[in-house]
C-alpha positions in Angstrom: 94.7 116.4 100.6 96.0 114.1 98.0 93.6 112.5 95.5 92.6 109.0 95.3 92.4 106.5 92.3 89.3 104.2 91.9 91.4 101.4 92.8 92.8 102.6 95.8 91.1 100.4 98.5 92.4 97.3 96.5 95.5 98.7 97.2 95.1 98.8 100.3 93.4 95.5 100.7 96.9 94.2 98.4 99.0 95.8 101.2 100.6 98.4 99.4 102.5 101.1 100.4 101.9 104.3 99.6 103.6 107.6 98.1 102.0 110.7 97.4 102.9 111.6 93.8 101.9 114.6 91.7 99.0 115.7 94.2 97.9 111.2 94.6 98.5 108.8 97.0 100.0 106.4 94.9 101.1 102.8 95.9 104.9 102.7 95.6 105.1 98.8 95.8 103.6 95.6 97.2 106.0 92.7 97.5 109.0 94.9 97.3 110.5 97.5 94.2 113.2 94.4 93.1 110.7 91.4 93.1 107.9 93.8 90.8 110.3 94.7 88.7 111.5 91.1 87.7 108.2 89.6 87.2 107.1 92.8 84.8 110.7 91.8 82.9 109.9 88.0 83.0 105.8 87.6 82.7 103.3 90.6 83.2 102.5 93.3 85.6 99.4 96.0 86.4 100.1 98.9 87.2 96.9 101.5 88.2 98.1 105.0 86.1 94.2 106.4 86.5 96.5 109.3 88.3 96.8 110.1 84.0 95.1 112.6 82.4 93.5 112.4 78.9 92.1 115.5 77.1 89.8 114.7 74.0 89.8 116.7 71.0 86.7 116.9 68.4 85.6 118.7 65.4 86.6 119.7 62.1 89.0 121.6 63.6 91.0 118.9 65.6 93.7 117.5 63.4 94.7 121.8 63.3 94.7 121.6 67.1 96.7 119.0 67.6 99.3 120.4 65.0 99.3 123.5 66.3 100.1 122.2 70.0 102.4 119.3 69.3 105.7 118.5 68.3 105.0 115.3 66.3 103.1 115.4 62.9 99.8 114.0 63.8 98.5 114.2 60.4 100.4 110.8 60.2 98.2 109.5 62.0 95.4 107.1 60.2 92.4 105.9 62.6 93.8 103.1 65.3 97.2 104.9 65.0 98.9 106.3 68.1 102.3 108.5 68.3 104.4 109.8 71.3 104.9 113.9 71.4 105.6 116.9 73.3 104.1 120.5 74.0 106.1 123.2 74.1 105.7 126.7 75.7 106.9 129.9 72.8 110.7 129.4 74.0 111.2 125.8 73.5 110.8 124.4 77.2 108.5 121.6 77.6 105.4 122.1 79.0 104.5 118.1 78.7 105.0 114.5 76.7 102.2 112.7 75.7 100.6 109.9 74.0 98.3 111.3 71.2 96.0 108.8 69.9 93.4 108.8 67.0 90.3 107.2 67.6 88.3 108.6 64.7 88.4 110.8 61.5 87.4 114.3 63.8 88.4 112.5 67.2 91.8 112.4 69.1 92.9 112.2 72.4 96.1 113.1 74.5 96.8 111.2 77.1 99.0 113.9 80.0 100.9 113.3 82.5 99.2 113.7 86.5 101.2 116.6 87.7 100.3 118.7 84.7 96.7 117.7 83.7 95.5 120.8 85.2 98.0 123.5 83.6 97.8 121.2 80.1 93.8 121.5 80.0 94.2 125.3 80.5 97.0 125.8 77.7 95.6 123.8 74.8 92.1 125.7 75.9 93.8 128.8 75.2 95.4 127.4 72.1 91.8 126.5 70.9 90.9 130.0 70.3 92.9 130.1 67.3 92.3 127.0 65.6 88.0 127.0 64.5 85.4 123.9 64.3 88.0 121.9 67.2 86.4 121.2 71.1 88.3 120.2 74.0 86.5 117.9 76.4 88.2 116.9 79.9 87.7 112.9 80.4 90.3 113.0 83.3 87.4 112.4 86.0 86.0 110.0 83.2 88.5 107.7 82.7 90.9 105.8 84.4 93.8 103.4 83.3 95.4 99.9 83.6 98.5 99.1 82.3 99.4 95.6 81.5 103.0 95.4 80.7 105.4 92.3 80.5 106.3 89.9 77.8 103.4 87.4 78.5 101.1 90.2 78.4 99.3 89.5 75.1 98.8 86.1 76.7 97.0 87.5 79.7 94.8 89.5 77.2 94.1 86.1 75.1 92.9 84.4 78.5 90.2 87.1 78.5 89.2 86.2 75.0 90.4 89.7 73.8 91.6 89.1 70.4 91.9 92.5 69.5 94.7 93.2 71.7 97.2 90.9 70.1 96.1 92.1 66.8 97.0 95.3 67.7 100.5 96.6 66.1 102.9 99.1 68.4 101.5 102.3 69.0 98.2 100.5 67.5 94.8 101.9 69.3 90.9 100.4 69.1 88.0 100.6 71.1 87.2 96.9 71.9 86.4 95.2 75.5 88.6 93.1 77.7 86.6 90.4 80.1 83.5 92.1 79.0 84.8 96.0 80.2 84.3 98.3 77.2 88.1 100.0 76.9 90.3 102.5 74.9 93.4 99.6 74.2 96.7 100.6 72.8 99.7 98.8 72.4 102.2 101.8 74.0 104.0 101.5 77.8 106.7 103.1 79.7 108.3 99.7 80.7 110.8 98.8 77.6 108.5 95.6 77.5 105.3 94.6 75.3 101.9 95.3 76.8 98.9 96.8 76.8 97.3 100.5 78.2 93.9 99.8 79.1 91.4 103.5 78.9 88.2 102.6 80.8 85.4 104.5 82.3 85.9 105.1 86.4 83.2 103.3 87.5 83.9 100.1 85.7 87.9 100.3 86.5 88.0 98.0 89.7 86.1 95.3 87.5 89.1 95.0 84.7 91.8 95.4 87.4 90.6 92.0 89.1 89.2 90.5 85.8 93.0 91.0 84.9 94.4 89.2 88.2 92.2 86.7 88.3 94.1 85.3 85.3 96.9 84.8 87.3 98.4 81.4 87.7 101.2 79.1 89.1 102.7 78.9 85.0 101.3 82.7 84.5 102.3 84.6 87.1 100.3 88.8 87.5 100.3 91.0 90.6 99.9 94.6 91.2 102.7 96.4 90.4 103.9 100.2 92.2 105.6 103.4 91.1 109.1 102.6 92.4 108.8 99.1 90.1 107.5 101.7 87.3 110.1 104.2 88.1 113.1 101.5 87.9 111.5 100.1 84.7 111.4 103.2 82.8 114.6 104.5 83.8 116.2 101.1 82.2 114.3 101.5 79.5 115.7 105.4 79.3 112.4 106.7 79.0 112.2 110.7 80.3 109.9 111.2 83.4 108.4 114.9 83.7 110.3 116.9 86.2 113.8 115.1 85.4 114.6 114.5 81.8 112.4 116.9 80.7 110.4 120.5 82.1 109.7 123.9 81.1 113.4 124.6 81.4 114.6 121.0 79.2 113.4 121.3 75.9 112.7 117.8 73.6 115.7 118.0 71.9 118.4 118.6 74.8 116.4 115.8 76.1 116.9 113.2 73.0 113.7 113.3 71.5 114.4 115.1 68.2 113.0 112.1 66.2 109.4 113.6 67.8 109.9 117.2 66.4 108.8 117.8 63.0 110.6 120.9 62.1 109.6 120.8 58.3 107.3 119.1 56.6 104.0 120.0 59.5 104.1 123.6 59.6 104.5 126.1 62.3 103.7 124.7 66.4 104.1 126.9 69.7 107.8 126.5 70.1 108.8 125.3 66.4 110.9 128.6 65.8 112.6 128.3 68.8 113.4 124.7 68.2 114.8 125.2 64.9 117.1 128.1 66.0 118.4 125.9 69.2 118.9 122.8 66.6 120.3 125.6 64.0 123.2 126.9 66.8 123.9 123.3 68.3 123.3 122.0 71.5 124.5 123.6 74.3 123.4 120.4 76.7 122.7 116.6 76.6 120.7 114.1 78.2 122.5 110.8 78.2 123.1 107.7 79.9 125.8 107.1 81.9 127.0 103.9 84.4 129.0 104.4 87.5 132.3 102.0 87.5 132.9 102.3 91.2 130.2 101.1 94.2 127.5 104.0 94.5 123.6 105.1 93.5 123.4 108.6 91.2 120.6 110.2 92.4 118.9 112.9 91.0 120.5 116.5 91.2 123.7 114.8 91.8 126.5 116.9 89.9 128.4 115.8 87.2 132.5 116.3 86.7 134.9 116.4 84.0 138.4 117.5 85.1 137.3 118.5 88.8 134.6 120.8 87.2 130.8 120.8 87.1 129.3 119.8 83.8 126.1 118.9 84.8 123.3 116.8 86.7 122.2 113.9 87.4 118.4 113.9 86.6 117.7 110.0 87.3 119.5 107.5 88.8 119.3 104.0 90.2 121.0 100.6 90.7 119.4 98.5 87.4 117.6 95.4 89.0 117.8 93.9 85.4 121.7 94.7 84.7 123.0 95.0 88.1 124.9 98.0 87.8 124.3 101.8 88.9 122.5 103.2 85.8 121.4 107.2 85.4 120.3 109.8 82.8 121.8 112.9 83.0 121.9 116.7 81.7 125.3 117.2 80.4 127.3 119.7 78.7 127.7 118.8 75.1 131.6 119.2 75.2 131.7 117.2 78.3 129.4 113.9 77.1 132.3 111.8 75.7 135.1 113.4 78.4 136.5 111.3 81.4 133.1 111.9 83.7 132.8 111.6 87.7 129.4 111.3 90.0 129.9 113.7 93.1 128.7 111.3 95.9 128.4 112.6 99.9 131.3 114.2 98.6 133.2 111.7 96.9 134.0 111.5 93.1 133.0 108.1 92.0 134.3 107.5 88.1 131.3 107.4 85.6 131.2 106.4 81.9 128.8 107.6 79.3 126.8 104.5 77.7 124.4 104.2 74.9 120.7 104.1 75.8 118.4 102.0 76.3 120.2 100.9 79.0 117.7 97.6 78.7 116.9 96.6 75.4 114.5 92.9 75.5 116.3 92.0 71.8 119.9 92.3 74.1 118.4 91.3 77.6 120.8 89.6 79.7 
């Protein structure tokens, strides 16, 4: 049976429909996928992500921890400072992405994606038994989590009187309180817009989500916001979703995130030797973007052609709401990313051309 979020009678009440997603029934959309989508890229939506997971880690030994099980260097990190990274199993595949957050001198906390919660709360358990004075505590039944993303989002959060929130800087993190709900704020998203990611204890999680829409207004528009809005969003915004861009059998640099491995300058993480010797050798394959120039929708697990052969995949695809054209990140043969490139359709070659990412940029939005 799939698990429920705190918020999901308001979902229902809202008339959403639902989508079970990494083990939750999730709501997919209210109004319709298109319509969320635009108001998130024109004022501000919420989206309910308490499906998250977020792992704490405490003690002396914590900043070793996170060092030894992340990509990133988090001893960048000062207090209130948050930074995207990846886990990595011994060979290089990726075992999750996460936000890592520092919320005091001894005190971080990794915020995990649904589907691997479970199997990311075992690993870095195991990987505490080599690291001393560091303590793992599971808040995922603890917590839940708002997001309020849109570029009128800081002034939904000044309408609550929370002035911390526009102070914050990107990837800035601080325990303050939003309409009178103590929360864990950071300024991070997986939109391509400005907003906010709201941590907040489960019980108090349906009080912030209508505090938040209770702000809405004829010259401020808000409303709930589902996955398929999110999934459109991110996917503009070329940001990798678990299971597509990236798994066990991607690693973060075939999947464009080499800025988020620290190869020198950290010291040794599970996966770092690996890493360097597929960075030392080349890569083999490559994520990128790509935009179909005939009428069609890349899915995912679509193949890829050069020259009537099979280069790759297709590992997310959709028709941009934003741009109007069929967008879609795929996993390509190095040789092949620059070469004349075709989507295989129901059996149809429909001519593809690789583009530079972010698809959506707000700086360049049309």
């Amino acid at each position: 049976m799939s698990r429920r979020t705190p918020l999901f009678d308001l979902h229902r009440t809202a008339g959403a429909r639902f989508t079970e997603f990494s083990g939750w029934e999730m709501p997919v959309q209210y109004a319709g996928i298109i319509a969320e989508h635009n108001l998130v890229r024109s004022s501000a939506g919420l989206f309910d992500v308490s499906h998250m997971g977020e792992l704490e880690i405490r003690g002396s030994g914590a900043l070793a921890l996170c060092q030894r099980v992340a990509t990133n260097d988090a001893s960048k990190l000062a207090v209130g400072q948050a930074q995207y990274t990846v886990w990595c199993t011994d060979d290089g595949g990726t075992i999750d992405d996460t936000i890592l957050y520092r919320l005091g001198p001894e005190r971080y906390m990794f915020c995990v994606n649904a589907g691997n919660a479970e199997a990311c709360r075992d690993w870095i358990r195991e990987q505490q038994k080599h690291v001393p004075g560091a303590d793992v505590v599971d808040r995922c039944d603890e917590l839940g989590l708002i997001a309020l993303q849109g570029p009128r989002a800081v002034e939904v959060a000044r309408r609550l009187a929370a002035d911390a929130l526009p102070a914050l800087a990107r990837f800035g993190c601080t325990e303050t309180t939003v309409a009178g709900v103590p929360v864990i704020a950071a300024r991070t998203g997986y939109t391509g817009e400005d907003g906010f990611e709201l941590f907040v204890e489960t019980f108090q999680v349906a009080q912030l989500w209508q505090a938040l829409l209770e702000v809405a207004s004829d010259d401020l528009p808000i409303a709930p916001i589902g996955l398929g809005a999110r999934d459109t969003l991110r996917l503009e915004a070329a940001l990798p979703l678990y299971g597509h861009e990236l798994s066990r059998d991607i690693s973060p640099l075939e999947a464009g995130l080499g800025w988020a491995v620290k190869l020198s300058g950290k010291g040794e993480f599970v996966g770092s030797r690996a890493l360097a010797a597929q960075k030392q050798r080349g890569l083999a394959r490559r994520v990128v973007g790509i935009e179909l120039r005939e009428a069609g929708i890349a899915r995912a697990d679509y193949p890829v052609k050069s020259g009537g052969r099979t280069v790759g995949v297709v590992t997310s695809g959709t028709k941009s709401p934003t741009l109007g054209t069929a967008i879609a990140l795929a996993l390509l043969a190095s040789e092949s990313v620059d070469a004349p490139l075709s989507v295989e359709i129901r059996g149809r070659a429909i001519q593809a051309e690789r583009v530079r990412t972010p698809f959506y940029r707000r700086d360049d939005a049309r």
